[in-house]
Structure formats: structure tokens, C-alpha cells
C-alpha positions as CSV (number, residue, x, y, z in Angstrom):
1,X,13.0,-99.4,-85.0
2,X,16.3,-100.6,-86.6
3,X,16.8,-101.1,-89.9
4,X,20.5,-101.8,-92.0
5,X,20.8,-100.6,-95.0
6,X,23.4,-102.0,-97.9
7,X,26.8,-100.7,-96.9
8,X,28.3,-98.6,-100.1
9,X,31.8,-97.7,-100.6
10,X,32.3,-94.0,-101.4
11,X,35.5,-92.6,-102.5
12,X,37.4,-90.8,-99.6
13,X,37.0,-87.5,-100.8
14,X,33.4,-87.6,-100.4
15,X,33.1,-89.4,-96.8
16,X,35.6,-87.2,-95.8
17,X,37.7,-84.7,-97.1
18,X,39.1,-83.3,-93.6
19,X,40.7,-86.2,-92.8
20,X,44.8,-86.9,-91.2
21,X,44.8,-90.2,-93.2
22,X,46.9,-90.8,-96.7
23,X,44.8,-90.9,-99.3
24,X,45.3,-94.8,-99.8
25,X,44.2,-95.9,-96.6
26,X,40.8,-93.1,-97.3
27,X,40.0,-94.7,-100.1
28,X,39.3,-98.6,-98.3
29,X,36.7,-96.6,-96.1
30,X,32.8,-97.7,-96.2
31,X,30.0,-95.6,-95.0
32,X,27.3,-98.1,-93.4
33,X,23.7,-96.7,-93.1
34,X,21.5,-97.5,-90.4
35,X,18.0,-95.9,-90.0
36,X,17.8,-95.1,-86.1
37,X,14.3,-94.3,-85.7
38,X,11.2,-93.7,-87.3
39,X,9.3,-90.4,-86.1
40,X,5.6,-89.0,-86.7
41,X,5.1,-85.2,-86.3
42,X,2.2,-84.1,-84.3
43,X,-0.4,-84.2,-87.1
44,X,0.3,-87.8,-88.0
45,X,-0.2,-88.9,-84.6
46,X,-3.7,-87.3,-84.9
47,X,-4.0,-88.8,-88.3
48,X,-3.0,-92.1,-87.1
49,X,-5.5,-91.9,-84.2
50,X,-8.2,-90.8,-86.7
51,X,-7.4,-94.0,-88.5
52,X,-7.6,-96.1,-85.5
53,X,-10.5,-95.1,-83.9
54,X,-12.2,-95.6,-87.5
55,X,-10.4,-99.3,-88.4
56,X,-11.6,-100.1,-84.6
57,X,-15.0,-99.3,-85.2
58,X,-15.2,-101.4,-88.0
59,X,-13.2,-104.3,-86.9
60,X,-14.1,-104.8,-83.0
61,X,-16.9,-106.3,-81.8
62,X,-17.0,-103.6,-78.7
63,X,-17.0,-100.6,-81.6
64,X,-14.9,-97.4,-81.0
65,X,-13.2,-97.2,-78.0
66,X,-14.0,-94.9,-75.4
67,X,-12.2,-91.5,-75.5
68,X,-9.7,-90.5,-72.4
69,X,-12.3,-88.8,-70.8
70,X,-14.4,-91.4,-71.2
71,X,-11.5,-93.8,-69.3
72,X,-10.8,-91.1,-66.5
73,X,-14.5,-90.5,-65.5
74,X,-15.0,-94.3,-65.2
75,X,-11.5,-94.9,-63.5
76,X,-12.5,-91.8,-60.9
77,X,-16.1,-93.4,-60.2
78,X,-14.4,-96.8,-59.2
79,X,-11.4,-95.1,-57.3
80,X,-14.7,-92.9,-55.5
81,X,-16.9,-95.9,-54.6
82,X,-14.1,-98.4,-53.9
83,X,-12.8,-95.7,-51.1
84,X,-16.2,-95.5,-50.0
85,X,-16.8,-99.1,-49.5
86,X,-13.4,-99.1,-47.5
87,X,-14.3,-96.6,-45.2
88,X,-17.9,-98.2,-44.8
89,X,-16.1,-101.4,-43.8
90,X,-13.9,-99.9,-41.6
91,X,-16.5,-98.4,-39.8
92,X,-18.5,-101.7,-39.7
93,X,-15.9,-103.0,-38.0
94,X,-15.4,-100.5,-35.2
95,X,-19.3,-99.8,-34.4
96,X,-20.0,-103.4,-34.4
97,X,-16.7,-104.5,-32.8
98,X,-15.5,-107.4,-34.6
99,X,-12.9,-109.4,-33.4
100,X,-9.4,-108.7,-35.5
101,X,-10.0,-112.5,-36.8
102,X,-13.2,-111.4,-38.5
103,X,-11.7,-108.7,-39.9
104,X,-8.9,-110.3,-41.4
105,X,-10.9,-113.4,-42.8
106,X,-13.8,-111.0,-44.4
107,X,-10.9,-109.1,-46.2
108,X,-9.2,-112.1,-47.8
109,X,-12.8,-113.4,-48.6
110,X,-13.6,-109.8,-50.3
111,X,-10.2,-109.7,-52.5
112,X,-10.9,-113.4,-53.8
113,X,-14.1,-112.6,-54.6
114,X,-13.3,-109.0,-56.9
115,X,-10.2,-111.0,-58.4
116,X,-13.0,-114.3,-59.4
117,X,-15.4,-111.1,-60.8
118,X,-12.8,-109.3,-62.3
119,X,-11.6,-111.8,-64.4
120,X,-13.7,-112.0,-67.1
121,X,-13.4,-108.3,-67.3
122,X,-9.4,-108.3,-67.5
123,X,-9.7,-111.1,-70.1
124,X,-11.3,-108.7,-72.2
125,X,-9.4,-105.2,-71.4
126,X,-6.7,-107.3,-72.7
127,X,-8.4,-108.8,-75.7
128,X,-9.4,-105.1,-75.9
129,X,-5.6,-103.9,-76.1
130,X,-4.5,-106.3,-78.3
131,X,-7.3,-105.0,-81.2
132,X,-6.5,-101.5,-80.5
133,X,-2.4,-102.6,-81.2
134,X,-3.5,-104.2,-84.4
135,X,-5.5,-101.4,-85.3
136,X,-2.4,-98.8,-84.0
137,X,-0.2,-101.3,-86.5
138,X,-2.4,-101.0,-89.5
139,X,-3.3,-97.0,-89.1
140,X,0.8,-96.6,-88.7
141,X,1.2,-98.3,-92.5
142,X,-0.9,-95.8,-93.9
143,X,1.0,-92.7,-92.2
144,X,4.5,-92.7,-93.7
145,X,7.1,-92.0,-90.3
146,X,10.1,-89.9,-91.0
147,X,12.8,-92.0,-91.1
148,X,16.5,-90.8,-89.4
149,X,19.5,-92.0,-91.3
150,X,22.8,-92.1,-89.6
151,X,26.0,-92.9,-91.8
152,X,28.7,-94.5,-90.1
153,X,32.3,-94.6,-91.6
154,X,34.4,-98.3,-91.3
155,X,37.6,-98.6,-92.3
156,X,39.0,-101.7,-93.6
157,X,42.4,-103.2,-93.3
């Protein structure tokens, strides 16, 4: 995040006082601020997930979301039987000798068919993302970021 700040003229001596310059041409100097980032330490981030899992569970229709374990156990068990169903294909195929045609055709068929059934569920893993954003968004208001300030010195002509 990016921010600009008012620009304020200091006098030269307190921008800076180790400088080659007269002191005429020091004096037309202004120090622009700029916040460069905002940062949360470690504890806010487990604030702000505190706060999102709660403003979820009272704003989604779906509830709290499932923890990462939750996610990797469910990706696992569909990477497991989606290898298995590959191989039992596969094997299909060679006992039963199936032309390469066959083969081919029953694929295509098979990916049209997951991408049909799978749509509904995409449409709401990303209706799903978008409420756990908002929710991100509105628990980040309540936890105050550290802000980093960095002063940079213009001179004027």
C-alpha cells in the first residue's frame, strides 16, 4: 500500500545538516513523505485470522471455513482417488484391448463431463473466496498495521 502524505518544508538544518550545499540553496529543500508499506507482526496476523474466521461465521451462508487441515486432507483424498481411477482406466484399456480411437474419444468425453460437474462447484469456491476477502478486508480495519514512513528530500530551483 501507497499512500502520499502532505509534503512539508523543513529548514535545512534539520533535513540535513551534513550537507556540501550553501546554506541558501538548503533552505528551498522539501522533505516528501510517502508510507511504503503497511506491516502486521505475527500476533496480528493471528488476531486478524481470529477475526475472520468469526465475521465469516456470521456472515456466510457456508459458516466457518474449513481449517488447512481440513483443505489438505480433502485435496489428498481427490489427488488419491483421481490417481486411482487413472490407473483403473488404463488398465481397462490394456486387458480389454481397446482400440487407440476409443481411448482417446472416452477421455475427451470424461474431461467434458468433470469440467460440466465441476462447475457449479468452482462457481462457489470462488463466491467462497470472495466472502473470505471481504471478511480478510473488514478483520484487517480492526487490527491497526504498522505503517513505514520514508522521507524523501526535493530540492527546488
Amino acid at each position: 500500500m501507497s499512500a502520499k502524505l502532505e509534503p512539508a518544508t523543513y529548514p535545512a538544518e534539520s533535513v540535513a545538516s551534513n550537507t556540501s550545499q550553501p546554506p541558501e540553496k538548503q533552505a528551498e529543500q522539501t522533505v516528501v513523505l510517502e508510507v511504503k508499506t503497511e506491516t502486521i507482526s505475527e500476533t496480528q496476523n493471528n488476531q486478524v485470522d481470529v477475526l475472520q474466521d468469526a465475521i465469516m461465521e456470521q456472515t456466510s451462508a457456508d459458516g466457518r471455513p474449513p481449517t488447512h487441515q481440513q483443505r489438505r486432507i480433502g485435496w489428498g483424498v481427490v489427488l488419491v482417488v483421481g490417481l486411482l481411477l487413472v490407473v483403473v482406466a488404463i488398465a481397462w484399456a490394456i486387458l480389454s484391448g481397446a482400440s487407440l480411437g476409443l481411448v482417446v474419444g472416452l477421455s475427451i468425453v470424461c474431461v467434458i463431463v468433470l469440467v460440466a460437474m465441476g462447475t457449479p462447484v468452482w462457481a462457489a469456491g470462488v463466491s467462497r473466496g470472495l466472502e473470505e476477502a471481504a471478511a480478510r478486508n473488514k478483520a484487517l480495519d480492526k487490527v491497526q498495521p504498522v505503517k513505514v514512513v520514508e522521507a524523501s528530500v526535493v530540492s527546488r530551483k
